[in-house]
C-alpha positions as CSV (number, residue, x, y, z in Angstrom):
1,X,108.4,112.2,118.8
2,X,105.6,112.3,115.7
3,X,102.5,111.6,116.8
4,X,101.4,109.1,114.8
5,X,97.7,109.8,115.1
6,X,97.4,113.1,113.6
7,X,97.4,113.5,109.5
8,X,101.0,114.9,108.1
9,X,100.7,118.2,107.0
10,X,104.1,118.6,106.0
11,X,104.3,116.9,102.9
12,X,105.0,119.1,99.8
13,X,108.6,119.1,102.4
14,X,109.1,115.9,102.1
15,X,111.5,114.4,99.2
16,X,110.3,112.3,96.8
17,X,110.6,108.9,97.3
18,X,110.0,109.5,101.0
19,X,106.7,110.0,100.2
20,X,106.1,106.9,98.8
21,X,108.1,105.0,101.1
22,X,105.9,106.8,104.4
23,X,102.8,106.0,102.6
24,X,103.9,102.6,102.4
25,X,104.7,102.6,106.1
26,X,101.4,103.7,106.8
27,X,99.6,101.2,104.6
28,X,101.2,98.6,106.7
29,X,99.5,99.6,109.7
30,X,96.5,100.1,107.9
31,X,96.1,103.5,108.6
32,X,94.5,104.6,104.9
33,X,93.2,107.6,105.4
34,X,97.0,108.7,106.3
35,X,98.8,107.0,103.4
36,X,95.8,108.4,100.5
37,X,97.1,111.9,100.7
38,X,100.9,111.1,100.7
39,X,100.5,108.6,97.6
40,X,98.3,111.5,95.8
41,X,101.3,114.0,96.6
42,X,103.6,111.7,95.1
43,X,101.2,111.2,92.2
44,X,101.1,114.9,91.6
45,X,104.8,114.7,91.2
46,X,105.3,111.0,89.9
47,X,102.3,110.6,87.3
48,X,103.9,107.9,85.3
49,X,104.5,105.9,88.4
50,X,103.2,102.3,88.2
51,X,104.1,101.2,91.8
52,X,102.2,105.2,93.3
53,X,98.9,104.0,91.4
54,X,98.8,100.4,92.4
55,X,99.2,101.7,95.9
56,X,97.0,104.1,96.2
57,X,94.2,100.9,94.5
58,X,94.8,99.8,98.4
59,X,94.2,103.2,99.7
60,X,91.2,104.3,98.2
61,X,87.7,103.4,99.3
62,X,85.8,103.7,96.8
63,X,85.4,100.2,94.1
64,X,85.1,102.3,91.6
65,X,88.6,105.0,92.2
66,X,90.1,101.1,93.0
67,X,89.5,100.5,89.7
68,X,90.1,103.6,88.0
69,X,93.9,103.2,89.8
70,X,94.3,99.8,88.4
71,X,93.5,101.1,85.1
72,X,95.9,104.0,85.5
73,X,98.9,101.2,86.2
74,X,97.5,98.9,83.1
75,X,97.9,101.9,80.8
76,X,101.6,102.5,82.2
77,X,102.3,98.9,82.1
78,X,99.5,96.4,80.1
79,X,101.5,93.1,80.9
80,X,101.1,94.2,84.9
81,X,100.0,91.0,86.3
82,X,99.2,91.8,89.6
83,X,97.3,95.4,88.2
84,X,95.2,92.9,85.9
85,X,94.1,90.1,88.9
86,X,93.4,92.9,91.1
87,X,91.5,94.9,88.4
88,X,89.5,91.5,88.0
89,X,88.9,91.3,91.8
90,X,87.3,94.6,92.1
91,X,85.0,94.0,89.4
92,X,83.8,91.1,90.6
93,X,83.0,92.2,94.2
94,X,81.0,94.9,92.7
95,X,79.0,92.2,91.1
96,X,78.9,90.3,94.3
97,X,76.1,90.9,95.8
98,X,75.9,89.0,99.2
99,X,79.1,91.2,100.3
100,X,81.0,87.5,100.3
101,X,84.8,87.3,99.0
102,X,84.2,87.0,95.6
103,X,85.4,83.7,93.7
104,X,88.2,83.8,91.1
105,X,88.9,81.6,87.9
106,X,91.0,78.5,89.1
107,X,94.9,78.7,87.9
108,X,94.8,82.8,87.9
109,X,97.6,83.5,90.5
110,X,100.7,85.1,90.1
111,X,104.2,83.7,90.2
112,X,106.5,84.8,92.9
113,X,110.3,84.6,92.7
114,X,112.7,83.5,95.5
115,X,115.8,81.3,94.4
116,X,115.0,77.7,93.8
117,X,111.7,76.1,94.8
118,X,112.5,74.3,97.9
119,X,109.9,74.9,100.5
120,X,107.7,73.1,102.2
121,X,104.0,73.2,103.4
122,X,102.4,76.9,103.5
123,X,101.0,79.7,101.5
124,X,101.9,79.0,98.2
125,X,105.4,80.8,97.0
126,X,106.5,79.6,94.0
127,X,109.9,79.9,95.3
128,X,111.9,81.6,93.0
129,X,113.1,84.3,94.2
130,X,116.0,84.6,96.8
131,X,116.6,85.4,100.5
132,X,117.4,88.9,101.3
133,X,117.8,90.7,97.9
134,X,115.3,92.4,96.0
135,X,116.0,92.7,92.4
136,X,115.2,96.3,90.9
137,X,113.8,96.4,87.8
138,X,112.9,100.0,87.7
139,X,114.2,102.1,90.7
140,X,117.5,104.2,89.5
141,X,117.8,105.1,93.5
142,X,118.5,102.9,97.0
143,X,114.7,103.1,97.6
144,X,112.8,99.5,98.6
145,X,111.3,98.1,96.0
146,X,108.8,95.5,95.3
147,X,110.2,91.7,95.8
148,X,108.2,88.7,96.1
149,X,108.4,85.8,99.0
150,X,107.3,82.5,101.7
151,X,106.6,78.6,103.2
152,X,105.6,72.8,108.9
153,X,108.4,72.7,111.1
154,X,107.7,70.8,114.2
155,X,108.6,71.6,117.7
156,X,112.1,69.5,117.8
157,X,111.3,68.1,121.5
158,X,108.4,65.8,119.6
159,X,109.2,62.6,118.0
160,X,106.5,63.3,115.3
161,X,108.3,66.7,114.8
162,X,110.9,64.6,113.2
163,X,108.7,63.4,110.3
164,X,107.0,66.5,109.6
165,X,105.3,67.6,106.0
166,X,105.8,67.7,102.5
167,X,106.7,71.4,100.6
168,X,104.4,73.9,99.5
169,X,104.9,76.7,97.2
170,X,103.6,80.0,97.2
171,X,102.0,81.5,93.4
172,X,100.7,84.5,91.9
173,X,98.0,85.4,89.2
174,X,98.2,83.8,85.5
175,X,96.9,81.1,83.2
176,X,95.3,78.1,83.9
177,X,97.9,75.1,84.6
178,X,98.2,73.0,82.1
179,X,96.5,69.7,83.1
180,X,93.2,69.7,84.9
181,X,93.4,68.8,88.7
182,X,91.6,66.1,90.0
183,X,88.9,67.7,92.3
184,X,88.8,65.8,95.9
185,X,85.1,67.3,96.2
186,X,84.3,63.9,93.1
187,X,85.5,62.0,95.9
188,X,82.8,61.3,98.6
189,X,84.8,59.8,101.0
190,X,87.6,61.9,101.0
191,X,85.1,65.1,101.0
192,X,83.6,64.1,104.5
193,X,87.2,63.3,105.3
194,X,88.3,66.8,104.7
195,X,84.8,68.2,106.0
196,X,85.5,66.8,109.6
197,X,89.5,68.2,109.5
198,X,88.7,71.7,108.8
199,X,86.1,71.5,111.2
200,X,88.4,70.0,114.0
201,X,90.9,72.9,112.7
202,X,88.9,75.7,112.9
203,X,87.7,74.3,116.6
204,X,91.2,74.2,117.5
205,X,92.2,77.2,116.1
206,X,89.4,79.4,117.6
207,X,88.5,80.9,114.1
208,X,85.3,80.5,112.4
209,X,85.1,79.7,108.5
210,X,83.6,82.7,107.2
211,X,83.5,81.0,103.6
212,X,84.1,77.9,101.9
213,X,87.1,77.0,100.2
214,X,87.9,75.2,97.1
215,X,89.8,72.3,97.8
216,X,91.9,70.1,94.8
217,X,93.9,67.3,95.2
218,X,96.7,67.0,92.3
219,X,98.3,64.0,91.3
220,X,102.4,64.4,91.8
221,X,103.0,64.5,87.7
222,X,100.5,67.4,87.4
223,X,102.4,70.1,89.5
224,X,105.7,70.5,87.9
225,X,104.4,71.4,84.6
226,X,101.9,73.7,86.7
227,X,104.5,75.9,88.2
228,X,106.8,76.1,85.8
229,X,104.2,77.3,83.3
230,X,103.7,79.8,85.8
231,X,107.0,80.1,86.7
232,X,108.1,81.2,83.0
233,X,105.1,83.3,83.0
234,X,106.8,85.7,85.4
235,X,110.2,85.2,85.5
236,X,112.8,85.3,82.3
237,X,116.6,84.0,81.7
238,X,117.5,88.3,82.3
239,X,115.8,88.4,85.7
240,X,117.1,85.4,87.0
241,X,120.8,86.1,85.9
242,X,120.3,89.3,88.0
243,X,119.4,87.3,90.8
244,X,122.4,84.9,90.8
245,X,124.3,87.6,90.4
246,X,123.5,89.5,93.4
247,X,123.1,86.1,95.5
248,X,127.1,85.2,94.0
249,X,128.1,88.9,95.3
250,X,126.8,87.8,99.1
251,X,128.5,84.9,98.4
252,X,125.7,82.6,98.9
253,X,125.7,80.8,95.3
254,X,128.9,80.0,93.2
255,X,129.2,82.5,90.5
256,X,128.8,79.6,88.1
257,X,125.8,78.1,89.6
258,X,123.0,78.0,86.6
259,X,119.7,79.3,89.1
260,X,118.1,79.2,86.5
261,X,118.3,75.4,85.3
262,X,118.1,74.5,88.5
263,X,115.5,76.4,89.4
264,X,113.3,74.8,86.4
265,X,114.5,71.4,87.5
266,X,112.8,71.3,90.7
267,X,110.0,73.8,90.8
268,X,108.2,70.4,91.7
269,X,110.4,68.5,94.5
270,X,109.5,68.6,98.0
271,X,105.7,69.8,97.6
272,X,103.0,68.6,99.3
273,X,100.4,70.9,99.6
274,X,99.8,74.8,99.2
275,X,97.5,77.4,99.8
276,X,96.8,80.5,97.7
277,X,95.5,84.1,99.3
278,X,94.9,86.0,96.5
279,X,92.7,82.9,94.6
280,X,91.0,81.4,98.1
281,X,92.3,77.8,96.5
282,X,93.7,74.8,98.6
283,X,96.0,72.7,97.1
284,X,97.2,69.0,98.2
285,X,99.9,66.8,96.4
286,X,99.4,63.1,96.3
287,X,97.4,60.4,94.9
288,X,95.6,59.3,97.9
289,X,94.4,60.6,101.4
290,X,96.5,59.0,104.2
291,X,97.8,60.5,107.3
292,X,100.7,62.9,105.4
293,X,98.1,63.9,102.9
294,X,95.4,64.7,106.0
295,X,98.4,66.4,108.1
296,X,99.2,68.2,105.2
297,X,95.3,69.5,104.8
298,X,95.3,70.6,108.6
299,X,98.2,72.9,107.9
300,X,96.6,74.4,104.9
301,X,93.4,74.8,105.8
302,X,95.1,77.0,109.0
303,X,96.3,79.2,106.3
304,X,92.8,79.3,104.6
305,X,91.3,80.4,108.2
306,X,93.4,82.9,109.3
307,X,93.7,84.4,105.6
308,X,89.7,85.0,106.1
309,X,90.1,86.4,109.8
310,X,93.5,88.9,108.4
311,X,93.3,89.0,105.1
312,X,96.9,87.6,104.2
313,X,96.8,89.1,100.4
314,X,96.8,92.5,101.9
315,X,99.7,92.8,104.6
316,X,102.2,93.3,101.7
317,X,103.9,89.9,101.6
318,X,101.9,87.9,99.5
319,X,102.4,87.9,96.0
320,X,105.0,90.6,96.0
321,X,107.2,91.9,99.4
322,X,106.5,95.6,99.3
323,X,109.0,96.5,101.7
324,X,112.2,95.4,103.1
325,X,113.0,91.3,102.4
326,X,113.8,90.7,106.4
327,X,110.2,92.3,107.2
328,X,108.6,89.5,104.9
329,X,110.1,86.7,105.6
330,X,109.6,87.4,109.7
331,X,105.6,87.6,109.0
332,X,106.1,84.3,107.0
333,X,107.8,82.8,109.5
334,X,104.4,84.1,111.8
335,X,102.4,82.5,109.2
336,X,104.3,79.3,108.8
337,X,105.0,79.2,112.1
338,X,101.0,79.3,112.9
339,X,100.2,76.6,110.5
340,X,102.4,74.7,112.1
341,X,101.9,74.5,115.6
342,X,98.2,74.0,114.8
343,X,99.2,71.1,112.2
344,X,100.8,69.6,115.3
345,X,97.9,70.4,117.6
346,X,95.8,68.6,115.0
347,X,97.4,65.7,114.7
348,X,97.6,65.4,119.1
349,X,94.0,65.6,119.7
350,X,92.6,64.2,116.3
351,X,95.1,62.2,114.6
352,X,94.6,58.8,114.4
353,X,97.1,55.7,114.9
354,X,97.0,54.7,111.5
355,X,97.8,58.6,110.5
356,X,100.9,58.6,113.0
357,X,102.2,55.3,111.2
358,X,102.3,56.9,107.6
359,X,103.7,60.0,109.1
360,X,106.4,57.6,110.5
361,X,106.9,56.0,108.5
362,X,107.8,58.7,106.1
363,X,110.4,59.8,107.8
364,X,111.3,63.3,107.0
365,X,111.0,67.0,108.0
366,X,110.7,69.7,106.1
367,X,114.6,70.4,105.9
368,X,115.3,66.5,105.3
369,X,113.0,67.1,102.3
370,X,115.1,69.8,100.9
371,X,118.2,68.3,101.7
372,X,117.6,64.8,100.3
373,X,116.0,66.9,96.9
374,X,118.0,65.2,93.4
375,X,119.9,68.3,93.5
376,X,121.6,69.3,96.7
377,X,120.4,73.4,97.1
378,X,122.2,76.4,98.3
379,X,123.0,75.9,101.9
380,X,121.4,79.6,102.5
381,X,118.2,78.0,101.1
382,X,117.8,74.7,103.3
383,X,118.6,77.5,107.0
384,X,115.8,79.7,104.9
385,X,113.9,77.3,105.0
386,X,114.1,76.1,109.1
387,X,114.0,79.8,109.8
388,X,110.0,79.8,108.4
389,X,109.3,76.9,110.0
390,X,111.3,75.9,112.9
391,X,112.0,79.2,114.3
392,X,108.7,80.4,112.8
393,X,107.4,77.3,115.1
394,X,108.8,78.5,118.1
395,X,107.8,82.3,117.9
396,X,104.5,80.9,117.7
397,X,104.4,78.6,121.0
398,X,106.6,81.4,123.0
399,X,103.0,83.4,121.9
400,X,100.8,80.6,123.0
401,X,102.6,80.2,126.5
402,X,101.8,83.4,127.1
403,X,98.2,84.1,125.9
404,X,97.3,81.0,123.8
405,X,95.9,81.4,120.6
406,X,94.7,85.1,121.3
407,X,98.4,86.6,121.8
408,X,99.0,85.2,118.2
409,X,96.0,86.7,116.8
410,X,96.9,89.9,118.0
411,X,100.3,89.4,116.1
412,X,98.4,89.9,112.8
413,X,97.3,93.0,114.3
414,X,101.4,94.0,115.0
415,X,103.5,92.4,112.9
416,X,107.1,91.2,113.4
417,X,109.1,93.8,111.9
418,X,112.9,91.8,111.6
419,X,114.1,88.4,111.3
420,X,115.7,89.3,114.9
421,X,112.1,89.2,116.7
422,X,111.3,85.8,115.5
423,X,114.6,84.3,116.6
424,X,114.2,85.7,119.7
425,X,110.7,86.4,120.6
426,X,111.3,88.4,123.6
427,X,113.0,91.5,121.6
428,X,109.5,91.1,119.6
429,X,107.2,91.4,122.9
430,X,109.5,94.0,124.2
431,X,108.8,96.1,120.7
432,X,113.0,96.3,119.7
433,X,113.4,97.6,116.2
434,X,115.9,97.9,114.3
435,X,118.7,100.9,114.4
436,X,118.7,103.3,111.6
437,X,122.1,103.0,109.5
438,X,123.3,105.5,106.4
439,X,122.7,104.9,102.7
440,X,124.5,107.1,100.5
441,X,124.1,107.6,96.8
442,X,127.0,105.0,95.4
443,X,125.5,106.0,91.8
444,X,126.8,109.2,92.5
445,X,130.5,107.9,92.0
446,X,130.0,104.9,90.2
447,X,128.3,106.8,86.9
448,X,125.7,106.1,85.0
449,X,127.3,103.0,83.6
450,X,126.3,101.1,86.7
451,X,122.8,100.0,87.3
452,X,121.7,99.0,90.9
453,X,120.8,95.7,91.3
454,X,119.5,95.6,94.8
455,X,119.1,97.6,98.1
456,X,117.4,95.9,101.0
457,X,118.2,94.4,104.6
458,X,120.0,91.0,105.8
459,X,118.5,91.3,109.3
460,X,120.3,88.8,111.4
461,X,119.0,85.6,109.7
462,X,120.6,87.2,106.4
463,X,123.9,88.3,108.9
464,X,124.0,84.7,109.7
465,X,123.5,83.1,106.3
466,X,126.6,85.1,105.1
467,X,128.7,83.9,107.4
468,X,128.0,80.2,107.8
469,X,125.9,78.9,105.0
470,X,127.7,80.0,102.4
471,X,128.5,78.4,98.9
472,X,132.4,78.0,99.6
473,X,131.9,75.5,102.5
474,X,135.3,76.0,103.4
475,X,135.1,79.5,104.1
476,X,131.8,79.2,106.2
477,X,132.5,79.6,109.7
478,X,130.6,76.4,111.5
479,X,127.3,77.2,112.3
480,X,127.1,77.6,115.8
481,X,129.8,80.5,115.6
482,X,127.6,82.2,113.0
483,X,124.6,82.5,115.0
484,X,126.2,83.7,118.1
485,X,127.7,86.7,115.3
486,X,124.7,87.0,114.3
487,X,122.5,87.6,117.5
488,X,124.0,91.5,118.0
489,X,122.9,92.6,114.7
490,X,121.4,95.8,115.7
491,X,120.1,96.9,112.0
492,X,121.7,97.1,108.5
493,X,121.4,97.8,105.0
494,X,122.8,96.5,101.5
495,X,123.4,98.4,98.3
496,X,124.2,96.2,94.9
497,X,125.3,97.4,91.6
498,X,126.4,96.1,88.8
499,X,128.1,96.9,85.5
500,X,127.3,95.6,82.1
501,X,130.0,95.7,79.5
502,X,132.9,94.5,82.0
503,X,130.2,92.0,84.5
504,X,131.1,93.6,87.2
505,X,129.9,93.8,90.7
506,X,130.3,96.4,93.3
507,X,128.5,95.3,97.5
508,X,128.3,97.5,100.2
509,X,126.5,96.3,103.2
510,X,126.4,98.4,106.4
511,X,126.0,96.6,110.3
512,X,125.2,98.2,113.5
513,X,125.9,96.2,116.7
514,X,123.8,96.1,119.9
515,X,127.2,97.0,121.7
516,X,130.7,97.1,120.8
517,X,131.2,93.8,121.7
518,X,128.8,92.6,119.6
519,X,130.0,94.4,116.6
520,X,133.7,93.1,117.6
521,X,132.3,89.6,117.7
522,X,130.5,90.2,113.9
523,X,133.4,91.6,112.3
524,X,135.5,88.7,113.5
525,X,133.7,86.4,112.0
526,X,133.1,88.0,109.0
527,X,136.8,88.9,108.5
528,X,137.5,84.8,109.3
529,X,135.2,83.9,106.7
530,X,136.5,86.4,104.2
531,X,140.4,85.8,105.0
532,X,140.0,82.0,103.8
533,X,137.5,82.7,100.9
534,X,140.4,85.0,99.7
535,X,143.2,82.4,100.1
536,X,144.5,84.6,103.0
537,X,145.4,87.5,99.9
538,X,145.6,90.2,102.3
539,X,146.4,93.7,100.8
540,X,147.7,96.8,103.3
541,X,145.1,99.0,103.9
542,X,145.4,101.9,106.9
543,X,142.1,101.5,108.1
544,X,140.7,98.5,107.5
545,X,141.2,94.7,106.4
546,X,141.4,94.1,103.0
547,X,142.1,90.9,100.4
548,X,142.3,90.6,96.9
549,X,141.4,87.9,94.4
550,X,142.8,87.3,90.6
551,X,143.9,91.1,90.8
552,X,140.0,91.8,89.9
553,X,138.2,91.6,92.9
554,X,139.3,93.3,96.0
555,X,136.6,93.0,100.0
556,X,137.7,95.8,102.8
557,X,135.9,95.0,106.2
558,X,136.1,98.9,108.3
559,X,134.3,99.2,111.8
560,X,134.0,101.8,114.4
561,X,132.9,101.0,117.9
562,X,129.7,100.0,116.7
563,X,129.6,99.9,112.9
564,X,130.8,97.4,110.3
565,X,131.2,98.4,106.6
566,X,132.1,95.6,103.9
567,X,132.8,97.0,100.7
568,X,133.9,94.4,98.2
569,X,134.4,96.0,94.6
570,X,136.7,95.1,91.3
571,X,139.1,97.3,92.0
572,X,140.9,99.3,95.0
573,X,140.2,102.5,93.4
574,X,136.4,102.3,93.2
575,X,136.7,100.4,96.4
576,X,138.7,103.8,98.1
577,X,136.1,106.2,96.6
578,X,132.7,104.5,97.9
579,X,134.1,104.0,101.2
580,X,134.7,108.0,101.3
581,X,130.7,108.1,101.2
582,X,130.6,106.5,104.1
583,X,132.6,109.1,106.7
584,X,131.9,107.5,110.0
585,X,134.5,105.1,108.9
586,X,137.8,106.7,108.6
């Protein structure tokens, strides 16, 4: 076994892009010094690469090499958004003298993407972007790339569990939002109000406030033309057809769902408050301060306190996913989950009768909220969305039961790695990873003509998603059989291509079970699910399951003992030659 505490000193032998991707590793468990020399390596080799120099503005001490970094990317890349907030950041705490974190222009956050904007209270993610696939804009190889992600859900034994929160969104550097929020701070009432929460939060939390926040309260008509300004200022029509595309190839959206429209549509339904890392702002949604409003502020303001105790801009979730999509969204679900429980705790020991009234009165949770939105979502989205905060919820008490508030703290310190660890807390606590599965080059038979779409992980909340929350409801298997499927995912990977001139789509995704039977028990279901979505079109294959649709689309299923491979391509012949890539299954 490497040990992990000594510096590499092999690493002119390692390949290219595992340079980048161990320096990465390293990063994540803050260990610098380590990462500084891999990222320079790569450098030497890879001087045109925008994603080594923004890295290595993290890995450097020094305010001034930080800076000199950031100007390396903006020269690669001017319209770099996150190159040119962070550029702005170091600047100014060279000017800040008192050593405090430094203040930055309202409105200048970044826009992250993830599939429709459906989420509820938490650190702001201006949900566009999608669960489980990373769209690559620039990576020619299966190499993680950069993605962007996040988002109460009460304890479901609790009666006021049932009418949790309103939505939050999650944002990213750019211009200032169009209207001007009303500031709650003009409001001396609702000042001392919010003055006496955050100090029963922080009591209850155990964390001091190192710094004040800014705290706004915007009136409902103000945020929609807020988020999709910054929305539009990140995303375009291209990048969002990619992503439908790869979320129709999972089947998880119709092919002839418009994300985009939608997406537009609703940036502003379901929100009630949000909290932004990387600009130190608080955001709450209404035109008054009553209980939801005050519930809403206790959840936020947990985010506010343990961003200043763990620095929440710099694990490598928020604005942008730096690794693997399952990773993020089981440290949001941490996050969420935290914000949460305390939100709860809050309203127990402080809450007052009248608050309880206008919470019940409400009547809704967090996945009501998205359900009961003007436009029914993806059903992938509304189980994303219980996964960061009901099972994010519950990771969080099985923490607390077993060392209160400290035993979460010290879960900033060790992230969950997988989706898999917050379902079932115990595989986290007993440090289960997941297994290691191949990844060949499908570029290398596909041709040039293809361009890779995404490469990334399902992790079992992504396994479970694909085979009961589908977009052909008829094909999902009920939901209860898909989680049991689900819970032996052992590890996995996905590989996404597509082809311009004929819009086509080639998916491989690769499972390991826990045990055979747990692999027999996955591929069952999967094969089920795929059997009716292909109108029970079976085509003879010798080693594997196979359908066809319109003579243009063809999905082979082939396992081992422990392995499943599903390969779903537009025809049999590029079907046949990427599953001889993958030789473990005959």
């Amino acid at each position: 076994m490497e040990d992990n505490s000594q510096p590499h000193n092999n690493q002119s032998a390692l390949p290219e892009h595992f340079l980048l991707q161990q320096a990465t590793e390293l990063m994540r468990e803050k260990r610098m010094q380590e990462a500084r020399p891999l990222l320079m390596q790569y450098l030497r080799l890879n001087p045109d690469s925008e994603k080594g120099w923004f890295l290595l503005s993290y890995a450097v001490a020094e305010p001034e090499r930080k800076a000199d970094c950031l100007r390396r990317v903006l020269e690669l890349n001017p319209t770099h958004l996150r190159a040119q907030e962070r550029l702005e950041q170091v600047k100014a705490s060279q000017e800040n003298a008192d050593g405090r974190k430094p203040k930055r222009k309202r409105g200048s956050f970044p826009i992250w993407t993830m599939a429709g904007l459906f989420t509820i209270l938490g650190i702001i993610v201006v949900a566009i972007g999608v669960w489980g696939f990373q769209i690559l804009r620039d990576a020619p190889r299966p190499e993680p790339q950069a993605v962007a992600q996040a988002t109460p859900t009460p304890s479901p034994t609790r009666q006021a569990s049932r009418v949790a929160s309103t939505s939050t969104a999650t944002i990213t550097p750019t211009p200032s939002p169009p209207a001007p929020p009303t500031q709650v701070q003009q409001n001396p009432q609702v000042a001392a109000q919010m003055d006496s929460i955050q100090n029963q939060v922080a009591e209850l939390r155990g964390l001091e406030a190192l710094y004040p926040i800014p705290r706004t309260l915007l009136e409902e008509g103000q945020v929609q033309p807020m988020l999709e300004g910054l929305y539009l200022q990140r995303n375009t029509k291209d990048t969002v057809t990619d992503q439908a595309r790869a979320l129709s190839a999972l089947g998880l959206i119709d092919p002839t769902y418009d994300l985009y429209s939608k997406t537009i549509n609703q940036l502003g339904e379901g929100l009630g408050g949000f909290y932004v890392p990387w600009a130190d702002e608080l955001f709450v949604i209404g035109n008054q301060f009553s209980g939801i409003e005050r519930l809403v502020f206790a959840h936020e303001y947990g985010h506010a306190l343990v961003d200043q105790h763990f620095a929440l801009e710099a694990i490598g979730v928020y604005p942008e996913c730096l690794t693997d999509t399952d990773r993020c969204l089981a440290i949001t679900a941490l996050i969420e989950g935290d914000a949460t429980y305390l939100m709860y705790a809050w309203l127990d020991a402080y809450g007052t009768e009248e608050d309880a009234n206008d919470i019940l009165e409400a009547q809704y949770t967090p996945t009501d909220r998205v359900i009961s939105s003007t436009n029914l979502p993806p059903l992938y989205l509304v189980r994303e969305t219980q996964f960061r905060y009901e099972d994010g919820y519950n990771f969080v008490q099985y923490l607390i039961e077993r060392g209160k508030w400290q035993m979460v703290d010290l879960a900033y310190g060790r992230f969950p790695a997988t989706s898999e660890q917050i379902l079932h807390p115990e595989k986290y606590q007993a440090g289960e990873i997941a297994k290691t599965v191949e990844t060949p080059d499908l570029q290398a038979v596909l041709g040039d003509d293809w361009r890779m779409l995404a490469f990334d992980t399902l992790g079992e909340l992504g396994t479970e998603m694909i085979l009961g929350y589908g977009a052909n409801y008829l094909a999902n298997v009920d939901p209860a059989t898909a989680k049991e499927a689900a819970q032996g995912w052992g590890g996995d990977n996905y590989q996404m291509y597509y082809k311009n001139t004929t819009n086509q789509k080639v998916l491989v995704v690769n499972w390991i079970g826990d045990s055979w039977t747990d692999t027999y028990e996955f591929t069952e279901a999967l094969e089920t699910r795929l059997h009716i979505h292909y109108r029970g079109n079976t085509v003879d294959h010798d080693s594997g399951a196979c359908w066809e649709l319109l003579n243009d689309h063809f999905s082979c299923v082939f396992k081992t003992k422990y392995k499943a491979l599903w390969i779903s391509a537009p025809s049999m012949e590029i079907l046949e030659q990427v599953h001889a890539l993958y030789p473990a299954f005959p």
